[in-house]
N, C-alpha and C positions, 0 to 999 in steps of 0.2 A: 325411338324404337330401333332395335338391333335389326340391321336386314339380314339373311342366310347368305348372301353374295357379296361377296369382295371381288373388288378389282385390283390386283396388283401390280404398278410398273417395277420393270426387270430390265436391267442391263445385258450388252453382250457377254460379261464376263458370269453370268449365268445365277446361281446361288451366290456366289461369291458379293455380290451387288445388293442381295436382300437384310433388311436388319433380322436378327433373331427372331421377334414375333412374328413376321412374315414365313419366317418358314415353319412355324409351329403351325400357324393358321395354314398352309399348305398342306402339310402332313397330315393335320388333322379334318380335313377337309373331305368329301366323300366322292364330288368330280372337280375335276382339273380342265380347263376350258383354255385352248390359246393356239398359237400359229404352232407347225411342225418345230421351229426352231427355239421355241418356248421349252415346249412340252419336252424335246431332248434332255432341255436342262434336268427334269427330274426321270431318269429313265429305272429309279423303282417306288416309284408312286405306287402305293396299292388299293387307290381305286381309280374308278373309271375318269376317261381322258376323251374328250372332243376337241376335233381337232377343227380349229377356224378356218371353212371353205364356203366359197360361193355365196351367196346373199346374207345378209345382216339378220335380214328380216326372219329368216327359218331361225337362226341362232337363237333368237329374242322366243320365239314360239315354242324351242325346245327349253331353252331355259325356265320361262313362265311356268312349262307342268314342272318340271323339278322343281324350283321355289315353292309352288302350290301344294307339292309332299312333301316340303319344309326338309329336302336336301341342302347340305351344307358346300358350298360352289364357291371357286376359287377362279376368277377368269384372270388369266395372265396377259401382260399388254407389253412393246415396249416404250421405256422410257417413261413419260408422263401420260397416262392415256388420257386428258384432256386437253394437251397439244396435238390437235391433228389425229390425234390416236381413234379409237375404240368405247373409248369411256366416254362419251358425249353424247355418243348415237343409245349406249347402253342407258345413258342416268335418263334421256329422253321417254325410254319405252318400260323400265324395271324398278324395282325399290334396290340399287345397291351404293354400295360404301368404296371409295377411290382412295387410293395410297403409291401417290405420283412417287418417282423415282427421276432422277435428273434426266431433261431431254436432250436430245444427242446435240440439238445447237447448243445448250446451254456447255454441254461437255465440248463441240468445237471451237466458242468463243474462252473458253479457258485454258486451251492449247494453243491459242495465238496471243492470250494475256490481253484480251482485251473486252469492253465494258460493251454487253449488248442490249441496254435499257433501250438505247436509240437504233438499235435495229429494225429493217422491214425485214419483215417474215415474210414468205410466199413458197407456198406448196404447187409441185409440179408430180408429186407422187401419183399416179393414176389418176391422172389429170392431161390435157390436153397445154401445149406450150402458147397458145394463141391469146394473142393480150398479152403477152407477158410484157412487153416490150417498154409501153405507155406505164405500166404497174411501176417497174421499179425508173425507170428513165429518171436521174437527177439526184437520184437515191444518195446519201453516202457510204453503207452498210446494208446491206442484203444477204441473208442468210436462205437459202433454196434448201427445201427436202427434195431430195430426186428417187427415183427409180430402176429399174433394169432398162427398161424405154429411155427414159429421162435423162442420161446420164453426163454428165459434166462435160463429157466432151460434145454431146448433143446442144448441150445449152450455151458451149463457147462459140459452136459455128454460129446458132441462134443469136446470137448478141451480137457479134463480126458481122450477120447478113443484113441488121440495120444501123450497124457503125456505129455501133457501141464498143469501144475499144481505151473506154479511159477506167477501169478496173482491174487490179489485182486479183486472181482469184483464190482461196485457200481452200485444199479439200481436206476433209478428214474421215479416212476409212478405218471401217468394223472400230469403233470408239468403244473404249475400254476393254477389248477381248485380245488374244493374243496377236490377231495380226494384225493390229492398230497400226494406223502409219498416217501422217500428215503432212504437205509439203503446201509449197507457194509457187503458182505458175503464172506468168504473164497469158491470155486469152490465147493468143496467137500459139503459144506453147500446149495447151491443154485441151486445140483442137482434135488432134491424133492423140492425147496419152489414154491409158485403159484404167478400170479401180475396180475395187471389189465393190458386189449392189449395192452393200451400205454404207451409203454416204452422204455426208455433208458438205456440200458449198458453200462457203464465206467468199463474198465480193465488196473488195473495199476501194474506194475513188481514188484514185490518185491526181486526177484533174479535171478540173472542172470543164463540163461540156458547154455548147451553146444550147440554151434552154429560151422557150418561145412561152408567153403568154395570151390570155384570150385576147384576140382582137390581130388576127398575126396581119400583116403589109399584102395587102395582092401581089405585090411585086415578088413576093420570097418565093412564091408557088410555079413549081413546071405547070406550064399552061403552053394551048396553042398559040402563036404566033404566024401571021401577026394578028388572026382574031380572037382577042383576048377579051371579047366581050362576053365570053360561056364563064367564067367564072364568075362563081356569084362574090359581091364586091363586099370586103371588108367591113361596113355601117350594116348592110341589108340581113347580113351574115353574122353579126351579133344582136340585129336587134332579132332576127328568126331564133335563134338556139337559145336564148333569153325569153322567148315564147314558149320553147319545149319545156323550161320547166324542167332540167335535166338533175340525175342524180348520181349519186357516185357510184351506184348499181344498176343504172337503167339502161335496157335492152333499147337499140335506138336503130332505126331502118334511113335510108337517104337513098332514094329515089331519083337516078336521073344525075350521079354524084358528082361525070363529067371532071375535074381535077383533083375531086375528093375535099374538096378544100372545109364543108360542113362537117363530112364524116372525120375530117384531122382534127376540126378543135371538139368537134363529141367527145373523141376519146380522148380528148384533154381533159372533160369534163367527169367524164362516166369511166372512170380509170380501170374500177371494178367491176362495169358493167360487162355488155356484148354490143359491137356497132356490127351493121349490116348495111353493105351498097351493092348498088346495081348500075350497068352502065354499057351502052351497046355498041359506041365508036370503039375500034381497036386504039385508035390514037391516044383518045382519053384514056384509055384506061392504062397505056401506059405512063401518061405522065402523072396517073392517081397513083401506080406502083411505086415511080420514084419521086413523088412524094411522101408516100409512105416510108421510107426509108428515111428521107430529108426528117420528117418530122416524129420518127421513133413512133408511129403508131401501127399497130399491128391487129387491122379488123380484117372482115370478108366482103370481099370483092368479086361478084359474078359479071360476065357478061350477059346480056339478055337485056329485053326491051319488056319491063313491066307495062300487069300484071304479072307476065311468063317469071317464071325461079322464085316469084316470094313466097311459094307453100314452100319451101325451103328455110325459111328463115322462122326463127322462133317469134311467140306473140311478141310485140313490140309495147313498148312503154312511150314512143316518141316516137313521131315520123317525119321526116321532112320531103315535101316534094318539091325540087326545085327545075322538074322539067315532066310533061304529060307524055309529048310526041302524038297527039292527037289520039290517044288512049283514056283519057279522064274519069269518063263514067266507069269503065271496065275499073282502073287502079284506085281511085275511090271507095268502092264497093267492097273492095276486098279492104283496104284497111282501115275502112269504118268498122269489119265487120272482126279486123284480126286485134285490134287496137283495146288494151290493157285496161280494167277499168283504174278512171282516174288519170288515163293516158292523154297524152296534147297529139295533134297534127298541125303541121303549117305547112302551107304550101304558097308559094311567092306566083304572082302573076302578074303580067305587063301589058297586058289589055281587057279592056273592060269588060269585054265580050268573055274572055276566060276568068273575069272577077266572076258574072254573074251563073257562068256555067257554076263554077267550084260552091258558091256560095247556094245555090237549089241543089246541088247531086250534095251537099251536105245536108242539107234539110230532109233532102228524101232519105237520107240513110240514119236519120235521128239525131245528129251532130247538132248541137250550137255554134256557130261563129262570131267572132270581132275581128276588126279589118283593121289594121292599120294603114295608110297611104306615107309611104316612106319618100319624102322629094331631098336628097341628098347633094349637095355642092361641095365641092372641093375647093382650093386656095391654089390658085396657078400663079407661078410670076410672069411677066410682061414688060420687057425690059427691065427699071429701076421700079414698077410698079407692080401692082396684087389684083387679080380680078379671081372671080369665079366662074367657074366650069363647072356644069350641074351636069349629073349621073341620070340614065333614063330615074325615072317613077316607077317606085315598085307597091304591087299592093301586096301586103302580109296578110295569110287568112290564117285563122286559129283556129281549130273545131275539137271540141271536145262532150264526151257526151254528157247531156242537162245532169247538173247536182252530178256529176262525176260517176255516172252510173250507167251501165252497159244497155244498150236495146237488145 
């Protein structure tokens, strides 16, 4: 069945960009729908023009009565509107018909002559830079949408402030209109240069970094010295995040984060996701910053002594508590009560007394638990010989709510 609404992608270079039937279906159209810099394109259209402001959602509600008196509606997008565009939020809420036009990556990777099947995509367009860091880290081709906020030289400092500095970057401005222009800058170059809004970033490796896997060495991590007993230790620290249950979109809290060292391999894990820490020593939290850097992950970091700043933090899908500070019942409560349905908590404890606190202030708060008791040994040498060195006893608590369902 024929819908009244088309959507059609439109390049910078205006009309010029549309096939024939596309502009007949325009002309012949009764409203014209699109951004100010759409709608120039046809500046003697003779009928009515809405022009795209402010929420989606009005759009969709203005649109629907017009459809509903079977007005013939033309909404203008660019490029492809099912990249990133417009046409996605629209096919969601309307009955209409899409007629992509090539997107601007697809036009920047063909002004560098090169093949972007293997590209990561990632949008910073009216979007926040945060995470960005973990997303592409290791990447070999990364193409970025940016924005007037967003803009390449925003995103070369952003990549320089976690040492990320083994990419090329290529931009290419107003693609296909007359003030096209593309060039190639080393990062350190394309901190201070300026571009017109629109544009594309291409970033391609030039060498390869040091990349870390789950399970990273205690030793790699800034920690205090010489009491390096606060980091939670490499065995305890994979068997807990293998507890949570993590995913590549999972919003994940760490309680208590101290060198950060769970919240680093989270967002190894949950690349897509949001990580959230909390942490009250000034010390720690600087050696969590620079480890954040060390390990290219880029979450949020408050100071404060939980409960205090997690109404801050979005619901959680994960949580890990790996220190109370004689708060338990208070931080408990809250994230039994903020915790995702189908969501995990683990929280490690090293005496039994705080095994069986955790394991009732879960029961009172509707939680199931299972315990694991983690007894870990190491392999030390001894002169020409091998003995082992055992790691305190840690207990592992799980609680998640019965059959995965919220109290």
């Amino acid at each position: 069945m024929t819908t009244n609404i088309k959507v059609i992608g439109i390049g910078d270079d205006g009309k010029h960009s549309l096939l024939p039937i596309y502009e007949s279906w325009i002309s012949d159209s009764e409203i014209l729908v699109g951004g100010e810099r759409q709608l120039a394109f046809f500046p003697d259209y003779d009928g009515d023009k809405i022009v795209i402001k402010g929420a989606l959602s009005t759009l969709v509600t203005s649109l629907q009565q017009h459809q509903e008196s079977n007005k013939v509606i033309v909404v203008l997008a660019s490029g492809d509107p099912l990249f990133y565009g417009i046409g996605r939020y629209l096919a969601t809420k309307l009955d209409v018909e899409i007629y992509p036009y090539i997107s601007s990556i697809q036009q920047a990777f063909a002004k560098m002559n090169e093949s972007w099947q293997d590209a990561y995509v990632v949008s910073v367009h009216g979007r926040c830079m945060k995470g960005l860091a973990q997303k592409i880290n290791d990447k070999k081709k990364i193409a970025i949408l940016t924005d007037a906020e967003n803009t390449p030289a925003k995103i070369a400092r952003y990549l320089r402030s976690f040492q990320i500095n083994e990419y090329r970057a290529f931009v290419a401005e107003n693609l296909g209109g007359e003030n096209e222009r593309c060039q190639y800058f080393e990062l350190e170059e394309l901190e201070n240069a300026e571009f017109s809004p629109l544009n594309v970033v291409i970033l391609k490796q030039t060498s390869q970094p040091i990349t870390y896997s789950f399970g990273i060495d205690d030793e790699e991590f800034h920690q205090r010295k010489p009491e390096k007993g606060l980091l939670t230790k490499k065995e305890i620290r994979t068997l807990s995040l293998s507890e949570l249950k993590l995913k590549e979109n999972s919003v994940v809290w760490d309680i208590g984060t101290c060198t950060g060292s769970v919240a680093i391999e989270a967002c190894l894990i949950a690349k897509e996701g949001q990580v959230f820490a909390i942490e009250k020593n000034d010390h720690d939290l600087e050696n969590c910053r620079a480890n954040m850097v060390k390990f290219r992950t880029d979450f949020t970091i408050v100071q404060g002594k939980a409960p205090e700043r997690l109404d801050e933090f979005p619901n959680p899908d994960a949580i890990f508590i790996g220190g109370t500070a004689g708060s338990m019942a208070d931080i408990l409560s809250v994230c039994c009560h903020r915790l995702n349905e189908n969501g995990r908590i683990v929280l490690n404890a090293v005496t039994i007394e705080n095994l069986a606190q955790a394991v009732e202030l879960f029961k009172e708060n509707g939680l199931e638990t299972t315990i694991t008791l983690a007894q870990v040994s190491r392999s030390k040498p001894i002169l020409n010989l091998t003995r082992f060195d055992a790691l305190n006893p840690i207990y592992i608590i799980t609680a998640k709510h019965p059959k995965g369902e919220r109290t």
